[in-house]
Each structure stands twice: as structure tokens, then as C-alpha cells.
N, C-alpha and C positions, 0 to 999 in steps of 0.2 A: 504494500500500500504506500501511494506516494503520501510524503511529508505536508502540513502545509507553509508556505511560503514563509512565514516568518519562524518555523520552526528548524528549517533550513537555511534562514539566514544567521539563524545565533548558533548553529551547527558547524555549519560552512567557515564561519568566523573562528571557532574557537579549533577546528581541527584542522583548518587550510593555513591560519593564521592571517594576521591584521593585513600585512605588505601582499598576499593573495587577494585577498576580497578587497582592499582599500582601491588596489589598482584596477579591479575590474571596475570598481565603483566608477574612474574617476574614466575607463575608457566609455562607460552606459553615458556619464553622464555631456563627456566631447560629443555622442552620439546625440543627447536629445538637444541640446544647445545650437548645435549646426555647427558647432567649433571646426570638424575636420572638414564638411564643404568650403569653407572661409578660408581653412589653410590650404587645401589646395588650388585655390583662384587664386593665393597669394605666393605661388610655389612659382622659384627664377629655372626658367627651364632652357635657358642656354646654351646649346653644345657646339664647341670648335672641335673640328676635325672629327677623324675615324672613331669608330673603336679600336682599342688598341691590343695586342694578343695577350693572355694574359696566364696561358700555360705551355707547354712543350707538347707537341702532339708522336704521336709513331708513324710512320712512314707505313708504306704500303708493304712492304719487304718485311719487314716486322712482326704486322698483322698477320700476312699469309703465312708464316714460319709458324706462327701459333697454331691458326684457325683451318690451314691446311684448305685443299680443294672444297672436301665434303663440308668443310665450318664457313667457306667462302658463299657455296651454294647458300646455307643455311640462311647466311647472313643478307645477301642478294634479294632470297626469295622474300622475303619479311619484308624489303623495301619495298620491293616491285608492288607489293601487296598497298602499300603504303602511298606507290605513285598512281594509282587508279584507284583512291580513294578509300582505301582501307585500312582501321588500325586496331591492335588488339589491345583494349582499356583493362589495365589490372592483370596484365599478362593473360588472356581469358582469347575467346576466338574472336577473327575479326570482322567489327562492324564499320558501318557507313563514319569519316571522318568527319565532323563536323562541329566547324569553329565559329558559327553563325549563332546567333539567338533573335529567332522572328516574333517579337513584340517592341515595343515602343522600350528605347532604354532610358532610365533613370540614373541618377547620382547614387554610386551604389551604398550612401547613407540612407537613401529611403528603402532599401529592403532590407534594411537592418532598423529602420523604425517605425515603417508603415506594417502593422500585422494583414492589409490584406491586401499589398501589394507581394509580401512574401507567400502568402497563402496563394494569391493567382499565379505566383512562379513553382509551388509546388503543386499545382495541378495541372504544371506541363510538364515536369519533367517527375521518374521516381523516386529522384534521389539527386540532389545538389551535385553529388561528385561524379555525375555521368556528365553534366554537363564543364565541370569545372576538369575534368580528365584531360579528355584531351586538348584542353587549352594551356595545360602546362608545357605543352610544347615535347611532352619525352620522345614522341616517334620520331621528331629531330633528331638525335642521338643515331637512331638505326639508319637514317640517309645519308648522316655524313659520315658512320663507317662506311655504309656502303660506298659511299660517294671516293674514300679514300683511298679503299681496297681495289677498283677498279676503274676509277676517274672517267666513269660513267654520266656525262654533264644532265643528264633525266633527274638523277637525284639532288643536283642544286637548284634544277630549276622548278622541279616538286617543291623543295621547301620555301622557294621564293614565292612562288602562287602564295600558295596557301599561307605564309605569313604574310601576304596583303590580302588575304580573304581577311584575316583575324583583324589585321590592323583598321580596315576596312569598317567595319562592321561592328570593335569593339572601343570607340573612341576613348581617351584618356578618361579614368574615373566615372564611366558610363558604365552601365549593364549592371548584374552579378559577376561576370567575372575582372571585376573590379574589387568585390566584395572584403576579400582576403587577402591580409599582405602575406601570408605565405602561397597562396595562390601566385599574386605578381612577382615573388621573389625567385621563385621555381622557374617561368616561364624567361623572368630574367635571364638567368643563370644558360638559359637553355639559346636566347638568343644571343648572348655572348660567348658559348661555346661553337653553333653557327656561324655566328660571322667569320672566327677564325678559320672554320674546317674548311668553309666556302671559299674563303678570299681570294683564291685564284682563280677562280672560275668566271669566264664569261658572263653567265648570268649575272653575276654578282656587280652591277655598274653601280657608280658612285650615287643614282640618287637612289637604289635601294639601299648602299650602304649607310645615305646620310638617314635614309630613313628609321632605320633601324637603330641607329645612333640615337637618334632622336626617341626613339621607342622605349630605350633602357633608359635614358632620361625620367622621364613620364614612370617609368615602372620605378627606379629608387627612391622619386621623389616619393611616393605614392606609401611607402615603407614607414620614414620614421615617425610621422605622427601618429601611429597609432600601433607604436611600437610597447605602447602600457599596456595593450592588448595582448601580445605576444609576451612581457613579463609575467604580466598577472597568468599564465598559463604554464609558464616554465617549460615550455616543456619543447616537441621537434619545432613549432611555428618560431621560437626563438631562434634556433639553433639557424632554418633555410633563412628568415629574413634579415640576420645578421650575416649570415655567407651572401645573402644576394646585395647588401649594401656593401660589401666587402668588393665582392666582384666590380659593382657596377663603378667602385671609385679606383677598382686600378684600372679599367678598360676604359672609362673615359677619366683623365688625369687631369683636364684643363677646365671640365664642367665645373660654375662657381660652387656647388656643392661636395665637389670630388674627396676632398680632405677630410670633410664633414662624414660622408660616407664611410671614407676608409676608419676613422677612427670609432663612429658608432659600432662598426661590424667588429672589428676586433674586440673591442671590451664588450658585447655579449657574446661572442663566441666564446670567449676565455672564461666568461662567468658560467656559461648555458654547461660547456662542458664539466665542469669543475664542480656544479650544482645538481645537474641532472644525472650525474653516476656517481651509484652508491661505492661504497668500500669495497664490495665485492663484486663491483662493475658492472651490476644490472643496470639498466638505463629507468627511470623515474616513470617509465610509461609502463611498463611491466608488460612489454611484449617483442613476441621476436623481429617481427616486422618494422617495428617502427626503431628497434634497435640496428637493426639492420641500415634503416634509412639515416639515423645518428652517424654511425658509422662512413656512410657515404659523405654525408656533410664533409667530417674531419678527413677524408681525405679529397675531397675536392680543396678545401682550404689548404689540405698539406703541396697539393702541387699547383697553387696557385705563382705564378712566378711574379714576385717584388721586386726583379731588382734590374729589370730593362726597361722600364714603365719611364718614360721619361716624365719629371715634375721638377716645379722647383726644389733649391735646396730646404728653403723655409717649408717644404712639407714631406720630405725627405723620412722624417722620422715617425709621422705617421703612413707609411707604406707598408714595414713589414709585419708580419704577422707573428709574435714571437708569444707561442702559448708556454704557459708558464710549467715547471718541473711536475707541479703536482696536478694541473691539467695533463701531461702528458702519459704520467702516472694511471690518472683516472683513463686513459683509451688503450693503457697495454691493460687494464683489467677488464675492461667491457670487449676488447678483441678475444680477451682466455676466456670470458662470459661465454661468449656468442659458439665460438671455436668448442668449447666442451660441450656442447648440444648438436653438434653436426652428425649426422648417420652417416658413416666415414663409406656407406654401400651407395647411396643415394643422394649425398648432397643437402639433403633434406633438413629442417628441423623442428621442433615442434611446435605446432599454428598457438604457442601461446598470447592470450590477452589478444585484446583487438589486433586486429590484420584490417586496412583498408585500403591494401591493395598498392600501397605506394610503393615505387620502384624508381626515385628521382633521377638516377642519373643510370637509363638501361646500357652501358655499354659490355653488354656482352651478347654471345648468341642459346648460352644456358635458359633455359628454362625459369617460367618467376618462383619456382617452387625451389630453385639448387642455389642454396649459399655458397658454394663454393667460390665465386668470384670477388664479392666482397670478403668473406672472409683469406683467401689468397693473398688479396692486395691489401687489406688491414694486417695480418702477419707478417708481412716481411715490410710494411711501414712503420709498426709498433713492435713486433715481437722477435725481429731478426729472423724469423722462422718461416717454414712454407710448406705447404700439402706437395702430394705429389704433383707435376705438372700437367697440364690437360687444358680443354679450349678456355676455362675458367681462367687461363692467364691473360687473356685478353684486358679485361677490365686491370688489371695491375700495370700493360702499357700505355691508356689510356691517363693514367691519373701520375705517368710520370716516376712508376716507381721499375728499375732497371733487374733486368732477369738474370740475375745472377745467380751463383751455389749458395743459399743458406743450409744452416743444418737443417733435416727435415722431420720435422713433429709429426710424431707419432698419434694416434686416436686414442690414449688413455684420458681417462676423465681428470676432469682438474679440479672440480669444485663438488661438496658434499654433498649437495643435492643431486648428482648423480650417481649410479650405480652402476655399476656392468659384470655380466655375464662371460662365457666365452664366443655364442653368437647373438648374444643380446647384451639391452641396456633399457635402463628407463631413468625418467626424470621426475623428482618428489616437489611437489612445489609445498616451501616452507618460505614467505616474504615474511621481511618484519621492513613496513610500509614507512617512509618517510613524503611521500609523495601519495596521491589519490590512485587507488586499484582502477585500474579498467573492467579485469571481472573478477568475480565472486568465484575466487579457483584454489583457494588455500587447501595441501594437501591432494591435491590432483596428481593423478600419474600416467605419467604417457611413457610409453612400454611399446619396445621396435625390436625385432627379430630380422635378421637377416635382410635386412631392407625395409622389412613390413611395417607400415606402424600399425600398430596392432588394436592399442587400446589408447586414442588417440581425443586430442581435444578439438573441441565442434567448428571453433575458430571465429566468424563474424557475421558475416552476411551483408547485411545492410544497416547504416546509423539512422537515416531519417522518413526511410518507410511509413506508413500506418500500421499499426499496429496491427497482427502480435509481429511484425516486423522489425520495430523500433529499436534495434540493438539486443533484442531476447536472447541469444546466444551467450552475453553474458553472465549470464545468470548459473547458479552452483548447481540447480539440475541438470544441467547437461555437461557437467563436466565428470572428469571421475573422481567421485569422491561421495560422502556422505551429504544427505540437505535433512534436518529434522524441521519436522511440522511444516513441509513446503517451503520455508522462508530460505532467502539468500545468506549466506555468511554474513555479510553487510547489511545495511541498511540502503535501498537504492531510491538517492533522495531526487533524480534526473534521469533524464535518457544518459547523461556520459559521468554520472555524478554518485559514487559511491560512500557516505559515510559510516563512522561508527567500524572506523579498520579494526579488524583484528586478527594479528599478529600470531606467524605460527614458529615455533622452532623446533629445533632437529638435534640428535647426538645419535653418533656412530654407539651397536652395542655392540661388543665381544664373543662369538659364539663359539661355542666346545665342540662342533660337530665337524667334520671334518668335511665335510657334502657344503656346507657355506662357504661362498665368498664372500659377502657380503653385508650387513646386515643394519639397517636404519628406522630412526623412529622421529615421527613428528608429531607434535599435536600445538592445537591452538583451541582459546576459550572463547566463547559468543554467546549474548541469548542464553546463558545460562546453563551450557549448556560445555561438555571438555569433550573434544573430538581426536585421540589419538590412535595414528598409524604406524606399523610395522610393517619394512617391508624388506624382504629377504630372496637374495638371489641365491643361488644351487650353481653346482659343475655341470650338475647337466641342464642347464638353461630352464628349469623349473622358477616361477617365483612364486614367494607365498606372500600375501597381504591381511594384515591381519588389524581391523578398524575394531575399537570400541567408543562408545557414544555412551557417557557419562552424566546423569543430571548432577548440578551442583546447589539446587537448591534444594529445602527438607519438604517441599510441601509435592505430595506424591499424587503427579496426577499422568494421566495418559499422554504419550508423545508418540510420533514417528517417524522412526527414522529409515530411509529410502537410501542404497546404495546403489550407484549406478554404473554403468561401463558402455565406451562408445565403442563401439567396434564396426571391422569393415563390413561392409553389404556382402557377405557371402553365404553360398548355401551352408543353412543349420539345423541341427539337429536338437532338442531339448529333453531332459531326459529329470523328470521332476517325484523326488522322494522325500516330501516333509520339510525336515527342517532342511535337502540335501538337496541343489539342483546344478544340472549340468550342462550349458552348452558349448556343442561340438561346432566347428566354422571349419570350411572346406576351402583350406588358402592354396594357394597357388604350388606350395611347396610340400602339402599334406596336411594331415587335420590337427587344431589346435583346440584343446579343450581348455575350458574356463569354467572351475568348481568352484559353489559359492555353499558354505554353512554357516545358520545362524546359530546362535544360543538356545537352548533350550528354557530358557527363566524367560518367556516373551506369557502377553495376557490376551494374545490371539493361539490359537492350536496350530496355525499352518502359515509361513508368510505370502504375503501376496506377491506373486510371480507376474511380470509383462517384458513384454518382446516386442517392440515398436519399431516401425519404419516408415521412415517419411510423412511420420503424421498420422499414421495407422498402426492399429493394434494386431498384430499378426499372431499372440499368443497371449494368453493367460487375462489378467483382469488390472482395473484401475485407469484413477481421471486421465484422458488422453491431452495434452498440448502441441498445439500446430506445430509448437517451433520442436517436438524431441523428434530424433529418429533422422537428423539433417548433420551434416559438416559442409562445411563453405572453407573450400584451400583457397581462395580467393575471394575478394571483395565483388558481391552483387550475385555470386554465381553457389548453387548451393547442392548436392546433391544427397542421394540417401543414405545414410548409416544403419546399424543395428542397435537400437540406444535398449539395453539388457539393463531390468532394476527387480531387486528385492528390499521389498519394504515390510518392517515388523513393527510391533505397536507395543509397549513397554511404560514402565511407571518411574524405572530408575538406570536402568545400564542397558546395554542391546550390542552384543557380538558380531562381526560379519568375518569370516575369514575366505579369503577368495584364493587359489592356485592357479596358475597360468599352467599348463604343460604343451611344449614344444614336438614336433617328431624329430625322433633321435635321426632319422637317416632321410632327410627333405631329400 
């Protein structure tokens, strides 16, 4: 049940703290005033000369040494797709390209203050970020490798169309996609990385380039007023639109703003990163994707080059970019974060916390599901270290970092919340929160065999949907773990707005048997309510999981508690004795079984058993919801799971012990 408003705002205040909530306060309030329409009529938008280059690029001989014939095809085909009007949003299949919005456009402060000028923009489109997608410009990125790899002039003169379709049609601080200064800082970044892939090209004549000049003008001006917005947020929107003022003041150096730019960008990059990664190098957002996207930032700003930029002396010293010991600190931890979670068969990691789909800077030809490229070019820019080598090298010559011999890291886990097997692993989520959760996943385990992710988390779908669309996947029913009495770990006080954290920890235990490798235990308190997990790996890739659900108050009345497991869409078998039930899943590799026992001290005779997909009940009983029985590996796109739950009804304690077993001989 949501909160109401003012019980959310002394909530928000005392767990977000003052400098969070003061600064959104003060960006609502630029908003109702007119303050930022007034600063932008009053913004000097100037520009002498080019853009200037503002990183090292790889030569085509480079590229193809990577990416080889078959990676060149790959990479081609994607364009071509691209140059007859097709792009694939959210790494997903491809749709119609379109950078147009056919309604009357506004000062994009009245859709952020008119409720029903926002409400007629959401009953055109599903969801804001289909439209805000591809105006960020990424499929850029794919034509000017293309474009480099085979100096094919279709591919610069694709991107010049269609960035005077946009320019066109999206005049300075008109539309929604004006809306978001991380929106214009992104799209920035992307026209400044075009100008330079293009600049020899024919197409590329001086009044597109002036234009274009003129374009990232208009896009950094557009950035710092309403950069209280991106504080009061902490979080990636700091992070792109301090890298896109960063860009836009070394690529135009003579703009009266230039200095201005370069210095805002540096001191919150220096802060975003130094604040937004914890001790143990989780990124503040508490998910892999948008860590991922963290990660990218920092290394676009690491090969950003300061020091051919021509400027005066007198501004000489705000040019470089010099992130401090214990910033750089914080990204060799959030690169071992990222790196300890990789499925060393797949590339893969697990869809923890919101996924929406961003992939800001796509230079590579991997797939949007394979870290392997970010994390590549993150290790050998932070960690001296590097995977094996493969087309994932691409994006490491892209961003300026040289292919050398590091030593090469091996797939042992590095951080406690992971565990492994001999052909398995899984990951125990145990956060203790300094930052606002995205979802309700304390004690979740996502569990990978052989490539498989087995028992996996549901990931996202959509934020701005109708409901039951609205972000639902966050919620602690679909994830794997315990939910008593229906309700969220949290308190879910918004669509993106989680209060009332609470905090799980972990200690390694000691076992006598000789059969474990492994062996951990978490728990965290809620609602009244001690939720602790064991979870123990085997030599023979057995795991056993073993939850108890504890009341901590004396007053003894009925609860229930619902364990659940998402698992993939394959043929099952169920096999149900009491308190003992079994299902079998017919993988790819041979059958994997999944045993769950409860306790016998429950005030029901039998638990209740359900086997959901996609929305439907395929076995046993209990309330159905639209959103169980789905995973979304991508943002918008969603398909079917096996979402398996046993639910018992109890007055004070409730057991669930589950075994995974694997086939000895796939």
C-alpha cells in the first residue's frame, strides 16, 4: 500500500537525508517559478570554430585484427540495418528508427509541470524511454565503426540524414527530448564522438560540421542549470551529465562557456564516483546494468585526451581531468565488483536491480547480455589484469586502452557474497544500503551451472507502464527469496522509491564434512519479522539452501510465508508428497531437480504448492499476479519463466530447505 504524501515526505527526509530532499526541493521549485525557461533565453551560445577531437581513435587494421572477417560481417550487418532505417533499442530486435515527435512541441519545463500535457505525451507513447532511446544517439556508435572498419561513405552519410532529421525537428529546449539533462548529455557525448569518426568524410562539409558544433552548444548549455536535479539523485544522471559537460568543454575550447564546462564536469565526476561506490564497490544503484553503465562513464572520461585541446594558458588548468587516489580506488573495487559476477561460460551476469536497458557507449559487436567488453576494458584500465582475449576486445581499443600482455585473471570469486562450485556458482544478495534499493531482493540467489542461469532474477521490464506494469518486477515476490504476509522487504513509498531499508549480513560458516566447499549464511530483520539463509555448495555441484523465517514479536498470531524460485521455461515435471515437493526441468544439458521441505511445526496440514507461467497457473493453487511467471533480460521486452512457490502458514518460525541437484554427466 502506497504511503501518503506527507508520510513520505518526513520518511524520504529522515532516510534520504536533508542535502537529498532539500535539492530536489529546490530543483521542483526552479521548475514551478519558470527559473530554468528564463535561464535558458538567457544562455550565450557562441561557438568559434570546429569541434575539436577529443580522444585517440583505432585505425581500421586494429579493428579487423580483433573482430576478424566473421566480427566485421557482424558489425556491417547491424549498420546496414541501421542505414535503411532500423535500430535495435535496448539491444532487443530491430524497429522503425525514429527521431521525430508528431505533436506540437513545448518548452520541455511544461511537461515536467503541466500534468496533462505529460499525461497526452503518455498516451502516445508506452513508455518515455522508447521514445527518449533512440534519440540518445547510440546506433551512432555502430556506423562509425562501421564506417571505420570499411570507409564505406553510406555510413557517414546515414548519420548525417538522420542527425538533421533530429536537429530538425527537435529544436533547442523544445519537445520531451529536451526533458533530461542526462538524456542531452548522452546524445552529446555521442555527437562529439561522430564528429571525430566522420571528419574525413565527404559528407561531413563544414556547414554540417558548424552545425553540429552548434548542436553540443545548445546540449551543454542545457546541462548545468539543473544540475540540483542530477545531485539530489546521486546517482548515473550525475555521473553522464558531468562527463557530457566535461566533453563538451574540451571539444569546443573557445565556447564563452568552455572552462565553465570543463570545471563543473570534473568536480562531479570526482565526487559522483567517490560517493556512489561503496567500500566494496557496489555502485549506489544496486544493479548490474546501471553499474555497468558507471563503469563506461569512467572510462570514456579515462580516454578522454586533455592535453592537444588547444586553450589559453589562463585555462590551462582547468583541462585535465585528474581523479583523485581514493576515487580511483573506488573503480579498481567496483571493476572486482562487476568482474566477480561474470559467468566466465557466457559472459553473462546476473539481471540484478533495475536493468533499463542502457548501453551508452555500444562499441562493440557482443551481444547487450555479454559483459565481457566492459569488463575487459575496465580490467586492464583499473586492474592491470584481463580475460582471455576475444571480439570483447574491441571496446578496450575504442576507449584508448592498448592490447598488451597483462597477467590474466582467472574466474575465482573475489567477494563473499559469492560462492562456487566446481561447474557452478551463485550469488547471495546480502546489501547493507547507504543509498535507496531499486528492488526488494535482500537474500536472493541467482544460481548458474554450466552457462545456465538456473535460478535467476526476473530483472525489469518497464518503469512507466500502467499498471500492474509500473516497475512490478521489483518487488521481493519474484525474486528468490522469502516474502511473508505478501508484503515487500521495504516499504514501496513510489514507482522508483523504496523506504524503510533493511539491511542484510553474511558470515562465512566452517563445515566438518568433507563433501562442502563452501558454506554461507545471511539474514536481515523487517516487519518484525528475522529472515535467515544458508547456503551451501557440494563437490558434486549439489547446493542446499536452507531459509528460516522467524517472528520477533510475542504476540502469536498467523503469518505467511511464500518461498519462491524463478526458473527457466522448460519442460517439468512435479512430483508432490506433503510437506516434500519436487521439480524436475528438462535443460538443455539433462534434468535438474529442485527439492523443497518444509517444517513440520506449520498450523496448515499441507503447504500450498503453485507452478506459474506467464501469468498463469499451470499447477497447484493460490492468488495468481500478472506480473509472476515473466523475466525481462532486457528493458521493454519480457518473456516466460517458471516462477515455483511454496507457501506455509505459521504462528512463530517456518523452515524451507531447498537442494538444487545437477547431472553428474550433462
Amino acid at each position: 500500500m502506497l504511503l501518503s504524501r506527507l508520510t513520505i515526505a518526513l520518511k524520504s527526509l529522515r532516510q534520504l537525508g536533508v542535502q537529498q530532499v532539500g535539492l530536489y526541493a529546490l530543483y521542483k521549485i526552479g521548475l514551478a517559478t519558470g527559473h530554468y525557461r528564463k535561464v535558458a533565453s538567457r544562455q550565450s551560445l557562441v561557438v568559434s570554430g570546429e569541434l575539436h577531437p577529443v580522444m585517440s581513435l583505432p585505425g581500421n587494421g586494429e579493428l579487423l585484427a580483433v573482430l576478424g572477417a566473421e566480427g566485421k560481417g557482424v558489425l556491417l550487418s547491424e549498420a546496414d540495418e541501421i542505414v535503411v532505417g532500423k535500430v535495435r533499442l535496448f539491444g532487443g530486435e530491430p524497429v522503425d528508427l525514429r527521431l521525430t515527435f508528431d505533436e506540437p512541441l513545448h518548452h520541455w519545463t511544461a511537461y515536467e509541470t503541466n500534468p496533462s500535457l505529460l499525461s497526452n505525451l503518455y498516451s502516445l507513447i508506452p513508455d518515455i524511454k522508447f521514445l527518449w532511446e533512440p534519440a540518445r544517439f547510440g546506433w551512432a556508435f555502430t556506423l562509425g565503426r562501421a564506417y571505420t572498419i570499411s570507409g564505406e561513405e553510406k555510413y557517414a552519410g546515414a548519420f548525417w540524414r538522420y542527425a538533421e532529421t533530429f536537429l530538425d525537428a527537435n529544436p533547442p529546449y523544445l519537445g520531451p527530448n529536451w526533458m533530461s539533462g542526462q538524456e542531452v548529455a548522452l546524445r552529446l557525448m555521442a555527437f562529439v564522438w561522430a564528429s571525430q569518426v566522420f571528419a574525413a568524410s565527404p559528407a561531413s562539409t563544414p556547414q554540417r560540421k558548424a552545425r553540429l558544433a552548434e548542436a553540443v552548444a545548445h546540449h551543454a548549455s542545457r546541462i548545468p542549470p539543473t544540475l540540483v536535479y542530477a545531485r539530489s539523485q546521486n546517482n548515473n544522471h550525475l555521473l553522464t551529465e558531468a562527463a557530457g559537460l566535461l566533453t563538451a568543454g574540451l571539444a569546443l575550447p573557445e565556447a564563452p562557456q568552455a572552462a565553465r564546462w570543463r570545471k563543473l564536469g570534473a568536480q562531479w565526476l570526482e565526487y559522483g564516483f567517490r560517493h556512489q561506490i561503496d567500500g566494496y564497490g557496489e555502485y549506489s544503484q544496486h544493479s548490474t546494468n546501471y553499474h555497468r553503465l558507471m563503469l563506461q562513464v569512467a572510462l570514456w572520461v579515462r580516454a578522454l585526451n586533455t592535453k592537444d585541446t588547444k586553450v589559453t594558458k589562463e585555462n590551462q588548468e582547468n583541462l585535465c581531468v585528474h581523479l583523485s587516489p581514493s576515487c580511483l580506488r573506488r573503480l579498481v573495487a567496483a571493476t572486482h565488483w562487476l568482474l566477480a559476477l561474470l559467468d566466465p561460460t557466457t559472459g553473462q551476469v546476473p539481471n540484478l536491480g533495475a536493468n533499463d536497458g542502457a548501453y551508452i557507449f555500444p562499441l562493440t559487436i557482443c551481444p547487450f547480455p555479454d559483459f565481457r567488453p566492459v569488463i575487459q576494458a575496465a580490467a586492464r584500465a583499473f586492474l592491470n589484469y584481463e580475460l582471455p582475449r576475444g571480439p570483447w576486445d574491441e571496446m578496450s581499443l575504442w576507449f584508448g586502452i592498448p592490447m598488451e600482455n597483462k597477467q590474466y585473471l582467472r574466474t575465482e570469486r573475489y567477494l563473499g557474497d559469492h560462492l562456487h562450485a566446481r561447474n557452478s556458482w551463485a550469488y547471495l544478495r546480502t546489501a547493507q544500503f547507504t543509498s535507496r534499493p531499486s528492488h526488494a531482493d535482500q537474500l536472493h540467489l541467482d544460481l548458474w551451472w554450466r552457462g545456465l542461469n538456473i535460478a535467476r532474477d526476473a530483472g525489469t521490464y518497464l518503469y512507466n507502464a500502467a499498471p500492474p506494469w509500473d516497475n512490478s518486477l521489483a518487488a521481493t515476490q519474484v525474486h528468490n527469496t522469502v516474502t511473508i504476509d505478501g508484503c515487500d522487504q521495504f516499504t514501496r513509498a513510489s514507482r522508483f522509491l523504496y523506504l524503510d531499508w533493511a539491511n542484510a549480513y553474511r558470515e562465512d560458516e566452517i563445515a566438518s564434512d568433507p563433501q562442502t566447499i563452501q558454506r554461507v549464511r545471511g539474514r536481515y530483520r523487517a516487519r518484525g519479522f528475522r529472515h535467515t539463509r544458508s547456503v551451501t555448495a557440494f563437490t558434486d555441484d549439489r547446493w542446499l539452501v536452507e531459509d528460516e523465517i522467524l517472528r520477533l514479536t510475542k504476540r502469536r498470531k498467523l503469518f505467511v510465508a511464500r518461498l519462491h524460485w524463478s526458473l527457466p521455461d522448460w519442460e517439468w515435471n512435479i512430483e508432490n508428497r506433503d510437506s516434500k515437493v519436487e521439480i524436475s526441468l528438462q535443460s538443455p544439458l539433462g534434468v535438474i531437480a529442485l527439492t523443497v521441505e518444509t517444517a513440520p511445526l506449520l498450523s496448515t496440514p499441507h503447504p500450498i504448492i503453485s507452478l506459474t507461467r506467464g501469468g498463469e497457473l499451470l499447477y497447484g493453487e493460490g492468488i495468481l499476479s500478472p506480473f509472476i511467471g515473466w523475466v525481462s533480460p532486457t528493458y521493454g521486452v519480457k518473456i516466460p519463466a517458471l516462477s515455483f512457490a511454496v507457501e506455509v502458514t505459521s504462528t512463530e518460525i517456518v523452515h524451507f530447505t531447498s537442494q538444487f541437484t545437477f547431472p553428474t554427466n550433462p
